[in-house]
C-alpha positions as CSV (number, residue, x, y, z in Angstrom):
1,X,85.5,90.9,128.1
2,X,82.0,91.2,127.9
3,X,79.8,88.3,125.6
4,X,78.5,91.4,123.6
5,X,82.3,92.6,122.5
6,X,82.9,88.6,121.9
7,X,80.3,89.3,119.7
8,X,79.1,92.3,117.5
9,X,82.3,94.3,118.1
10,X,84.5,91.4,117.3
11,X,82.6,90.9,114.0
12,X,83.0,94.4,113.7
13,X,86.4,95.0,113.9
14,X,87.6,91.4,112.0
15,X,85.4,93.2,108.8
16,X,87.7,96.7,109.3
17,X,90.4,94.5,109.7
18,X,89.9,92.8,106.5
19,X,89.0,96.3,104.7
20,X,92.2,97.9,106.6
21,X,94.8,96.4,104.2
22,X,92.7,96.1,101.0
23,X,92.4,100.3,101.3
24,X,96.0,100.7,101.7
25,X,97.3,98.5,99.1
26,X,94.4,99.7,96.8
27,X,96.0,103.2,98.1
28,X,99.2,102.5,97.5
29,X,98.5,101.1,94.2
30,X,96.6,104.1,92.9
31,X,99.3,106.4,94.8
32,X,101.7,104.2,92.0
33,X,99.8,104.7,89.2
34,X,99.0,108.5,89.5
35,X,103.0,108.8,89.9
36,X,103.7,106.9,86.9
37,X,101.1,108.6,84.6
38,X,102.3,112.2,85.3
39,X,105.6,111.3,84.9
40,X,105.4,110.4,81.6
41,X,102.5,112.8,80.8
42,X,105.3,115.3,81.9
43,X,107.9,113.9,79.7
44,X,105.4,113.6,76.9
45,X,104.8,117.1,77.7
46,X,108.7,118.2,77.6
47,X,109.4,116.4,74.9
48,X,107.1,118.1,72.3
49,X,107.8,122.0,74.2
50,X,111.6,121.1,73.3
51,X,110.7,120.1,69.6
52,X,108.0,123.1,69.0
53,X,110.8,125.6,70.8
54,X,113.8,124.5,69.0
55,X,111.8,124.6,65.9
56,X,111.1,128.5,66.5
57,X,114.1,129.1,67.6
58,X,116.0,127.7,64.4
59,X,113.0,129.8,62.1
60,X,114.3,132.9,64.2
61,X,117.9,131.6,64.0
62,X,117.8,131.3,59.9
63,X,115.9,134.5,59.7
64,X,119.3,136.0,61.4
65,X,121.4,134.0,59.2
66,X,119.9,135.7,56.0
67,X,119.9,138.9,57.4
68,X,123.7,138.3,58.2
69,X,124.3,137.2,54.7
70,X,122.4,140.8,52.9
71,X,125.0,142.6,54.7
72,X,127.6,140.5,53.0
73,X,126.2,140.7,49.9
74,X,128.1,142.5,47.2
75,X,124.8,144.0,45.9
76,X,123.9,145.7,49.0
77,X,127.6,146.8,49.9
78,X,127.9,148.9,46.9
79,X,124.9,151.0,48.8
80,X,127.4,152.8,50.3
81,X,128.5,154.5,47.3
82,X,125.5,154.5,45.1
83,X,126.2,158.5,45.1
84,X,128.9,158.0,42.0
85,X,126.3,156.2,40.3
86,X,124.0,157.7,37.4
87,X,120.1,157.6,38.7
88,X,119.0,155.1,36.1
89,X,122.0,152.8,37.7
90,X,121.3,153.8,41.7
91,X,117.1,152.7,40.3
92,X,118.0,149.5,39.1
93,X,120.4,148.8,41.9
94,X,117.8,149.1,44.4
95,X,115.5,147.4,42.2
96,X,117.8,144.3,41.6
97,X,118.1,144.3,45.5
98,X,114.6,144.8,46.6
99,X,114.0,141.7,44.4
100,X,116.6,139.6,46.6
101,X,115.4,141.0,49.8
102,X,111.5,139.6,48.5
103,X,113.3,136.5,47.4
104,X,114.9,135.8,50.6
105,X,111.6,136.8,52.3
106,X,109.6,134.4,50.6
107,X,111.7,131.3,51.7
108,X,110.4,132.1,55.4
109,X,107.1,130.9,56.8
110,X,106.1,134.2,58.7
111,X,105.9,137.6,57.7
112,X,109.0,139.3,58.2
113,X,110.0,142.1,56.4
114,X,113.4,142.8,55.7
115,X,115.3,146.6,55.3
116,X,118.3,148.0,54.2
117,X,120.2,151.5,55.4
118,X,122.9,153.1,53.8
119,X,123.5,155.9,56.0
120,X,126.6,157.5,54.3
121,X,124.5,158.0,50.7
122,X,121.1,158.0,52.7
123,X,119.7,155.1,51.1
124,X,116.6,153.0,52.1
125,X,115.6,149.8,50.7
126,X,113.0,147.3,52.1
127,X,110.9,144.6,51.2
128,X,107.5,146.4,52.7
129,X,107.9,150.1,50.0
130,X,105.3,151.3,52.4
131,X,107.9,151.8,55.2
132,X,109.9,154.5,55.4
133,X,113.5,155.0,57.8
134,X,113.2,156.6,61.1
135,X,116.2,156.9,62.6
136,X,115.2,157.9,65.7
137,X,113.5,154.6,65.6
138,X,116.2,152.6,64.4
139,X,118.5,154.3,67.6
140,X,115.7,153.2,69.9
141,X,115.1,149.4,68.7
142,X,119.2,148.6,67.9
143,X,119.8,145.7,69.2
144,X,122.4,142.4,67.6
145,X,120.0,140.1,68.9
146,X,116.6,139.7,68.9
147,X,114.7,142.4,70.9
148,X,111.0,142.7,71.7
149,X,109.5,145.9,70.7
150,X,106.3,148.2,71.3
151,X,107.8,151.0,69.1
152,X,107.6,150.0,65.9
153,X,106.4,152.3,62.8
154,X,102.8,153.6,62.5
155,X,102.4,150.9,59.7
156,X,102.4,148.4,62.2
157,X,99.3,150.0,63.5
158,X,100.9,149.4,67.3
159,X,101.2,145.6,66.9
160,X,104.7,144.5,68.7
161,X,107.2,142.9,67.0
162,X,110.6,141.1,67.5
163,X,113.9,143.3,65.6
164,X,117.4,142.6,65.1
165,X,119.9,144.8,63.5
166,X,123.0,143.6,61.4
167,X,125.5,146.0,60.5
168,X,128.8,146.4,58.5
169,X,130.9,146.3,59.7
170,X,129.4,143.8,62.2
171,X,130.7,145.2,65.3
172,X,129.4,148.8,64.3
173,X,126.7,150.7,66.5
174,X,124.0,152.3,64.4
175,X,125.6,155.8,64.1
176,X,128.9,154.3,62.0
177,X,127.8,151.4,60.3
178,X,128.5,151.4,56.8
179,X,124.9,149.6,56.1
180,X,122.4,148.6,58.5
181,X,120.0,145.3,58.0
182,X,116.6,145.3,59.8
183,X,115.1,142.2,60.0
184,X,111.7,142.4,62.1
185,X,108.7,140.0,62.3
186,X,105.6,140.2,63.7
187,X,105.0,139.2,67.7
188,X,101.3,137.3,66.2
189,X,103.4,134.9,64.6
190,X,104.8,133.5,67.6
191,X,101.0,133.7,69.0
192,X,100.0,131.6,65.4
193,X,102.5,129.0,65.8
194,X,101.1,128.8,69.6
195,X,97.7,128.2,68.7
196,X,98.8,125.6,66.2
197,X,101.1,123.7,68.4
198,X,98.3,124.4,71.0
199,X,95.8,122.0,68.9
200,X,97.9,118.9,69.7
201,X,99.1,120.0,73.2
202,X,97.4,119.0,76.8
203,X,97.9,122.0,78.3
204,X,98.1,125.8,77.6
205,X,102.0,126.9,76.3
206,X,102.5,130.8,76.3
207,X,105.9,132.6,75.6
208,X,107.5,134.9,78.3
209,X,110.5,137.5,78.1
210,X,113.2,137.3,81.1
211,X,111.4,140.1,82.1
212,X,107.9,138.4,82.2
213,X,106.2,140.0,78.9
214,X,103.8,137.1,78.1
215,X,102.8,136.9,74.7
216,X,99.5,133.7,74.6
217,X,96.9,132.6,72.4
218,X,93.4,134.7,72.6
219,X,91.1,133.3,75.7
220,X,94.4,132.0,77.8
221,X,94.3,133.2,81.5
222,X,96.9,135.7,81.7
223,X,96.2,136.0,85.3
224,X,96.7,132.7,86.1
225,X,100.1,132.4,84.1
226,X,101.3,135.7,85.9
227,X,101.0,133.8,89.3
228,X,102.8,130.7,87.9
229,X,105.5,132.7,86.7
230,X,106.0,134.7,90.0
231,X,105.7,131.0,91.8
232,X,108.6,129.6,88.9
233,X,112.1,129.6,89.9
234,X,113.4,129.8,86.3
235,X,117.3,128.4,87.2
236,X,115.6,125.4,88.6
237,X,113.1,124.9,86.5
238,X,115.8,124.9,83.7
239,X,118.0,122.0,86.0
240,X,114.5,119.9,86.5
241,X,113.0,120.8,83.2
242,X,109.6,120.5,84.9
243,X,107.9,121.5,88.2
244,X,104.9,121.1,90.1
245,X,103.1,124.3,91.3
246,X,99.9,124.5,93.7
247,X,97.6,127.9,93.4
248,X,94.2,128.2,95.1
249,X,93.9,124.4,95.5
250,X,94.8,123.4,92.3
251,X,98.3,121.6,91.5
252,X,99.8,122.3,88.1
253,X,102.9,121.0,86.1
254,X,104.3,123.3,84.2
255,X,107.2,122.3,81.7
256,X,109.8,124.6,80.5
257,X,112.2,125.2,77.5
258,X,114.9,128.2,77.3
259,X,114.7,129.7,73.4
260,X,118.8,131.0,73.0
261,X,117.9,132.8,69.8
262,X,115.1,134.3,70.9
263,X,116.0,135.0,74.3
264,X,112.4,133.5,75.7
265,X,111.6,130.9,77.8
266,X,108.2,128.8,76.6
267,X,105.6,127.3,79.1
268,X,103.3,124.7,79.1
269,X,101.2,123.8,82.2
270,X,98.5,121.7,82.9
271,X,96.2,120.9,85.8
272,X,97.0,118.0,87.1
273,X,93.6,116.7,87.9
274,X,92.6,117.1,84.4
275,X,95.3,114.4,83.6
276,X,94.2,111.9,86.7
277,X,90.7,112.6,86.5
278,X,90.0,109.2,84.9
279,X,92.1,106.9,87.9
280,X,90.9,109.7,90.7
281,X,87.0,108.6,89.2
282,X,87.9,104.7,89.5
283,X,89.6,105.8,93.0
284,X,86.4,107.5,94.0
285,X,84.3,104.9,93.0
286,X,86.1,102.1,94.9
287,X,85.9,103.9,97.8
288,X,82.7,104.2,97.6
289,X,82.2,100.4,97.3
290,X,84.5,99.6,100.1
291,X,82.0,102.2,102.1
292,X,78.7,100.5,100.9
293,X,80.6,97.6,101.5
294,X,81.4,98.3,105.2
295,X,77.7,99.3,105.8
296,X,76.5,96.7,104.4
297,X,78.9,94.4,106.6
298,X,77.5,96.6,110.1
299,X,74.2,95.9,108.8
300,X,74.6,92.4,108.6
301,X,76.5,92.1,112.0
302,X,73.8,94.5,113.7
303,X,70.9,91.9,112.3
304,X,72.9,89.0,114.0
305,X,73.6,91.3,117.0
306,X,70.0,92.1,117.7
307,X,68.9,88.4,116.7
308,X,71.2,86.1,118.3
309,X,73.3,88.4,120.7
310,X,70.3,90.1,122.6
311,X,68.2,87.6,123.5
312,X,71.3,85.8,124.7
313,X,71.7,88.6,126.9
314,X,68.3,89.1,127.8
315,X,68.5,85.4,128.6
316,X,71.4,85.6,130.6
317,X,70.5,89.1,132.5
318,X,67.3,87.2,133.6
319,X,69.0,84.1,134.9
320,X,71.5,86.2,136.8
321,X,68.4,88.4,138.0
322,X,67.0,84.7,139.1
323,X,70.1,83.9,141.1
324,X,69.5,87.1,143.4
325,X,65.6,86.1,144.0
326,X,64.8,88.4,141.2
327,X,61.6,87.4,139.0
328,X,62.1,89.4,135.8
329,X,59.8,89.4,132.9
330,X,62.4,89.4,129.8
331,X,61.4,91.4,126.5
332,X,60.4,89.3,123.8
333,X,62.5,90.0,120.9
334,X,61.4,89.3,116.8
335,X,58.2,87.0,117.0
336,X,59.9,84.8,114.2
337,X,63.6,84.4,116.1
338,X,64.3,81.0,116.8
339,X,64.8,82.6,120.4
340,X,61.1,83.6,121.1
341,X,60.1,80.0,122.8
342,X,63.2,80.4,124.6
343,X,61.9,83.9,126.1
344,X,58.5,83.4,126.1
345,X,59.5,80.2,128.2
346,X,61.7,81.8,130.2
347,X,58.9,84.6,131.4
348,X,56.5,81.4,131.8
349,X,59.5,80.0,134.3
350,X,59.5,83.1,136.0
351,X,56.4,83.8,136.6
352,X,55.7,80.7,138.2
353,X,58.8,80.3,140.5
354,X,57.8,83.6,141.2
355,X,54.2,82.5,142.0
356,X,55.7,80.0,144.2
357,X,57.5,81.5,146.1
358,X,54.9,84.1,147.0
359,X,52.6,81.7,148.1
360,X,54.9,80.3,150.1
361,X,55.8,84.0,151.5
362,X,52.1,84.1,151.6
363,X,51.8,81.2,154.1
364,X,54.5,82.4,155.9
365,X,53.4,85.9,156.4
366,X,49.4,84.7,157.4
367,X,51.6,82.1,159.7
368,X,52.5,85.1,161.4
369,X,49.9,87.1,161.6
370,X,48.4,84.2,163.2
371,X,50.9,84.2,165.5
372,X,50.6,88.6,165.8
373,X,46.8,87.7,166.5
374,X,47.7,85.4,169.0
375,X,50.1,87.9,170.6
376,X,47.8,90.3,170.0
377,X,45.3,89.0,172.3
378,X,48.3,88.8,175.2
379,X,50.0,91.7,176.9
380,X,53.7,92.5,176.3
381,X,54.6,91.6,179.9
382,X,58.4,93.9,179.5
383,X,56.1,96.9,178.3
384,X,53.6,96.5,180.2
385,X,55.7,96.2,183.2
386,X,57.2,99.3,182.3
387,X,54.0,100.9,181.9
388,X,52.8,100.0,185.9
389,X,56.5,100.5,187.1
390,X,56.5,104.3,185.8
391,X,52.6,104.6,187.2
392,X,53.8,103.8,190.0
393,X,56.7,106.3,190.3
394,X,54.3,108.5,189.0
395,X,51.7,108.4,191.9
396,X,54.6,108.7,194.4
397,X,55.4,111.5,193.0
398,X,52.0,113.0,192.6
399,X,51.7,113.6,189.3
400,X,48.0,112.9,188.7
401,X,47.8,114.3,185.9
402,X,50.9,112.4,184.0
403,X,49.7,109.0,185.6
404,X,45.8,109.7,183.8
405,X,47.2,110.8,180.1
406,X,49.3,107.7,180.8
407,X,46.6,105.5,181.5
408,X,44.6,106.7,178.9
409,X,47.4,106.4,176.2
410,X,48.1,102.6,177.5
411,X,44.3,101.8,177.2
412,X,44.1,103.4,173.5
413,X,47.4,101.5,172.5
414,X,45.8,98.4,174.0
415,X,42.9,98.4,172.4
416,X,44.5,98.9,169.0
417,X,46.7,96.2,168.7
418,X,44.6,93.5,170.2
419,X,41.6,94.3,167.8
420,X,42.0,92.1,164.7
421,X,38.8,92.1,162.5
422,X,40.5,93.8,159.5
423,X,43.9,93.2,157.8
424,X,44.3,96.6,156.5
425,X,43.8,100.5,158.3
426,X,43.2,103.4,157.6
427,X,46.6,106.1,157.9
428,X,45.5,108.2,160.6
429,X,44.6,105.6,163.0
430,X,47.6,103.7,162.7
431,X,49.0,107.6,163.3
432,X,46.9,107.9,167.0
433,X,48.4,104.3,167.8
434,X,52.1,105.8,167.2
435,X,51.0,109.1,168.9
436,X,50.0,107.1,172.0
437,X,52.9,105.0,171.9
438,X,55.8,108.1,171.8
439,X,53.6,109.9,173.9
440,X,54.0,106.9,176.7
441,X,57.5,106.5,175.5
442,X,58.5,110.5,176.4
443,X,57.3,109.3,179.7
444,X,59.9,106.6,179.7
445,X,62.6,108.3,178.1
446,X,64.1,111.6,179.4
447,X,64.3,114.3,177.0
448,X,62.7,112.5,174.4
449,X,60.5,114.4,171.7
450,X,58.8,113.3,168.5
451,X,57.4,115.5,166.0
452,X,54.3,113.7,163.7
453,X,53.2,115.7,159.8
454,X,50.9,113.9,158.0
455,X,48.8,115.6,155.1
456,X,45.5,115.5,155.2
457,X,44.9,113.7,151.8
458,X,47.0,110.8,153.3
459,X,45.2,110.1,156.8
460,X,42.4,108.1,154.5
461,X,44.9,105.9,153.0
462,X,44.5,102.4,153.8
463,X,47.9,100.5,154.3
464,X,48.4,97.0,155.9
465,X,47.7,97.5,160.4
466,X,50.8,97.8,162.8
467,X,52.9,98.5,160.1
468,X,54.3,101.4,161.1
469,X,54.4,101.0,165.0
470,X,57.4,98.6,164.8
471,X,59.3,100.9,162.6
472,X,58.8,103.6,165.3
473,X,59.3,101.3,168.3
474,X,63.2,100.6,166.4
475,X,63.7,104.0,166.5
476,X,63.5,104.7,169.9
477,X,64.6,101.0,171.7
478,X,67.6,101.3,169.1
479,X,68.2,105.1,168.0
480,X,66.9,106.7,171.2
481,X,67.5,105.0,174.6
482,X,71.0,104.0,174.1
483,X,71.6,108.0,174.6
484,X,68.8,108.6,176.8
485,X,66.7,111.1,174.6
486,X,66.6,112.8,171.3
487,X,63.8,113.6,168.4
488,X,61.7,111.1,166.3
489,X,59.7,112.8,163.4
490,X,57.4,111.5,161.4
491,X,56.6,113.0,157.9
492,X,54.1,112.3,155.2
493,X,54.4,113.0,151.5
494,X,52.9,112.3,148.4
495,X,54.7,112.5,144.4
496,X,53.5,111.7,140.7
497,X,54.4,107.9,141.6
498,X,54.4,107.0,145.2
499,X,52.7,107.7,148.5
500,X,55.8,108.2,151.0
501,X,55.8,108.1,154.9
502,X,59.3,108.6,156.7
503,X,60.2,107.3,160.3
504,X,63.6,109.8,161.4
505,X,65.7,109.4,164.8
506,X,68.5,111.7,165.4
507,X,69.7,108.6,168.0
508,X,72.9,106.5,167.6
509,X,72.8,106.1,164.5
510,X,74.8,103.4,162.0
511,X,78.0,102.4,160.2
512,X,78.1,101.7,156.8
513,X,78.9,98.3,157.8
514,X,75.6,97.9,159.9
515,X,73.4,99.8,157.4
516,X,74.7,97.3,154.9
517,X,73.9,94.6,157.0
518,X,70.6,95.8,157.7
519,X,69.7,96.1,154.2
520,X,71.1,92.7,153.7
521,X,68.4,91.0,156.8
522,X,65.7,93.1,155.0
523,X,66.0,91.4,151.8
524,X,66.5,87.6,153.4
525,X,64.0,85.5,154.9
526,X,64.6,85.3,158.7
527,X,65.7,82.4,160.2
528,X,64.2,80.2,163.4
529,X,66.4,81.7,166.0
530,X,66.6,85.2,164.3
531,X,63.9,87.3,163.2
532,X,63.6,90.8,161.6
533,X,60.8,93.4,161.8
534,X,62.2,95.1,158.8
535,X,61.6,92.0,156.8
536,X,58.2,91.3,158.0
537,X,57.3,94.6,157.1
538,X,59.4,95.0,153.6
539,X,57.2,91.8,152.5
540,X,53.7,92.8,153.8
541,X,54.5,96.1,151.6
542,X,55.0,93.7,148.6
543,X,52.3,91.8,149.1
544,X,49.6,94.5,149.5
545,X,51.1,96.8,146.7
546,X,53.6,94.7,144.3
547,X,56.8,95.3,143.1
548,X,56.4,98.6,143.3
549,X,56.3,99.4,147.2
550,X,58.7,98.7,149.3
551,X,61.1,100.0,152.7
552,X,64.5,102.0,152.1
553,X,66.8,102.9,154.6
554,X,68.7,106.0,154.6
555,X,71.7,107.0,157.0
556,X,71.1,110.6,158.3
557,X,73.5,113.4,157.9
558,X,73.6,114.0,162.0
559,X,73.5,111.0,162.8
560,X,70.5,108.3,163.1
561,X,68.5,106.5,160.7
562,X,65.9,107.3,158.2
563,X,63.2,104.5,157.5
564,X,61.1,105.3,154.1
565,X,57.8,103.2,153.4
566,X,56.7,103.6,149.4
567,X,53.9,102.3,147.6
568,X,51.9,103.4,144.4
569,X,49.6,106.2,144.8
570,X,47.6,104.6,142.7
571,X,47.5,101.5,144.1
572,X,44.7,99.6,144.6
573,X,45.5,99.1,148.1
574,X,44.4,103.0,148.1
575,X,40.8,102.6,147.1
């Protein structure tokens, strides 16, 4: 595991660790207390339906029970044969009986009106005289228990109303009854008694039929009790005396209560956020605690991240980069961190084992070009004795011609490398010494060709002399004569960044293995018995441009070996 997951991530993750159970059993808890406050919201809520409905139910109950006892009465049975009767005794009959029909009216809290029907001496009695019998009416509304009703008399004015009908005898339809007792009441006393019990209630109550009719206080959303009732399984509902219903989002718990008198069921629902608003506010505000909480915590475990954990790093990417013969120069992170000498020191470190060893690199490289001068001024006896040897086959052979442009290519090569007044040359003349040298080499070598493009706004480069004749003369000892010909080409190119020239053979080619192990002897010193052109020149590229210049090697897709010299196109070397 990495230092920086030892670190910031593991301070990290112990803090969501410790938040982890905290939130769950703060969860859990809440989850508790939500239950437990709609449960007995919802009994509170059941409790005073069933007290409000059996309260209505027992008004509507006693309201039968007089009506029941009129048609007992002895008063109102002699109806039936107030025909025998002189008019001044059928007046005050109805008189005396109106009186106990307005009596028993008056002991009721609603308005209910009360009427009596003889039909066998067509009599009509009633506690409202501005009601008249209709007994097409009467056939239409007859009902032994309590019936809701649009068609009621035009006194009414339209306004429904709940009717029951007693009759004697009791079992007698409205067409042989002896007498027939109306008893009727107005459907806006059920909506009264709503809005009162509505005052002291959490939620919205309503009435509804079997049937669905909904009878609710003014500004109640029909609509929305419509779609609880189509959601409410009423058999259910009856067994669990309350339920929990979700429309468009919103969870609701509506309660219940079966009227037997009345034949209606009353509901009362309530949102249920409107109960839990109060713990779902302390929830939400927790929440948002634990989440300031948890930034806050990151914040503080980035701040020791980026002040103790990074410079470590940058510290211990450095002395690893140290270790390979790297010289890095470290960032310097907060001026006021206790870790800013260590940095700053650690550059200063660098730097001058850095500086060190290029001197000593330095001595060592003007310890060979002593030793290149002295070699300079001395012919390559194995070249040379090529040279004569294939003058000589030449002449046999006639070839005047060959043996002159050889002659003349020896001389120019010659002359280059043994002239050492200046350490650095100019691009196209270290070009004509690797023209001179392929072109003796295609002597040599059968069916060897080379191909040299250098732009014009390179050949007045200056780079470091004989730089580039070594990396040629590997390509064809190594890449070419072990097959006995092929193509060298030579390319210049220039970028944003870097001047580029690229030495390619299409010869023998390497392994992985080998170019590893090239790359490898490029980036170590030689040693006594073992030296390394590719070295030599990887370090006079350092030395002349800096960091930025250097050698690549490239394995080539047919074979052979790419060598790639780079250095700053802005160099100063370039000037």
């Amino acid at each position: 595991m990495s230092l920086r997951l030892n670190t910031f991530t593991k301070i990290v993750g112990i803090i969501v660790l410790l938040l982890i159970p905290i939130i769950a059993l703060y969860w859990f808890s809440n989850k508790t207390s939500m239950d437990v406050v709609m449960n007995e919201v919802e009994i509170s809520m059941h409790k005073d339906l069933s007290y409000f409905a059996a309260e209505t139910d027992e008004t509507a109950e006693q309201l039968a029970k007089s009506g029941l006892m009129i048609t007992e009465d002895i008063n109102v049975r002699t109806l039936e044969f107030l025909e025998i009767a002189t008019l001044y005794e059928q007046t005050d009959q109805k008189i005396r009986i109106a009186d106990k029909l307005r009596l028993i009216n008056a002991s009721s809290d609603w308005d209910t009106t009360i009427s009596i029907y003889a039909p066998a001496t067509n009599t009509f009695v009633s506690t409202d005289f501005h009601l008249e019998y209709d007994k097409d009416l009467v056939a239409k509304n007859y009902s032994k228990v309590w019936k809701y009703t649009e068609n009621v008399a035009p006194y009414y004015q339209n306004n429904p109303r709940f009717v029951r009908f007693l009759s004697e005898p009791y079992d007698s339809t409205s067409g042989n009854a002896g007498v027939i007792v109306e008893v009727s009441f107005a459907a806006d006393e059920l909506v009264k008694a709503l809005e009162r019990f509505k005052a002291g209630s959490k939620g919205d109550v309503f009435f509804s039929s079997p049937d669905q009719e909904i009878l609710a206080v003014n500004g109640s959303d029909t609509e929305l009790q419509k779609k609880l009732l189509a959601k409410v399984n009423l058999e259910k509902l009856s067994e669990s005396q309350y339920t929990r219903i979700k429309l468009d989002g919103v969870e609701y718990t509506v309660n219940s209560v079966y009227m037997p008198e009345l034949g209606w069921y009353l509901f009362d629902y309530l949102p249920i956020d409107d109960v839990v608003r109060p713990i779902t506010a302390n929830s939400n505000l927790f929440y948002i605690c634990i989440v300031f909480l948890l930034i806050g915590s990151t914040i503080a475990a980035y701040v020791l991240y980026t002040n103790v954990q990074v410079p470590i790093r940058e510290l211990i990417r450095g002395v690893k980069k140290l270790k390979k013969g790297e010289y890095p120069k470290l960032k310097v992170f907060h001026p006021n961190n206790e870790f800013h000498f260590l940095l700053v020191s650690f550059n200063d470190m660098a730097s001058q084992i850095e500086q060190l060893i290029q001197n000593v690199y330095l001595e060592q490289i003007r310890s060979r070009d002593a030793n290149l001068k002295q070699l300079q001024s001395q012919i390559n006896p194995h070249f040379l004795y090529n040279c004569f040897s294939l003058i000589r086959s030449l002449t046999r052979l006639g070839e005047k011609e060959s043996v002159m442009e050889l002659a003349l290519h020896l001389s120019r090569y010659y002359r280059y490398t043994t002239r050492s007044e200046r350490q650095l040359a100019y691009l196209r003349e270290e070009v004509e010494l690797v023209k001179s040298y392929l072109a003796i080499q295609a002597m040599n070598v059968q069916d060897m060709t080379y191909v040299i493009t250098i732009p014009e706004a390179m050949e007045e480069l200056e780079i470091p002399r004989l730089i580039l004749q070594p990396i040629v003369e590997n390509a064809v000892l190594h890449g070419l004569e072990p097959i006995g010909g092929g193509e060298v080409q030579i390319a210049g190119s220039q970028n944003d960044r870097y001047n580029i020239i690229t030495v390619t053979d299409n010869g023998v080619g390497v392994t992985e293995e080998q170019l590893a192990q090239l790359k490898l002897q490029m980036s170590m010193p030689p040693t006594e018995d073992k030296g390394c052109a590719l070295w030599n020149t990887r370090q006079r590229m350092l030395l002349q441009y800096g960091q930025e210049a250097g050698v690549r090697l490239f394995r080539g897709d047919d074979g052979g070996l790419t060598v790639e010299l780079y250095w700053p196109n802005d160099s100063e070397g370039n000037q």
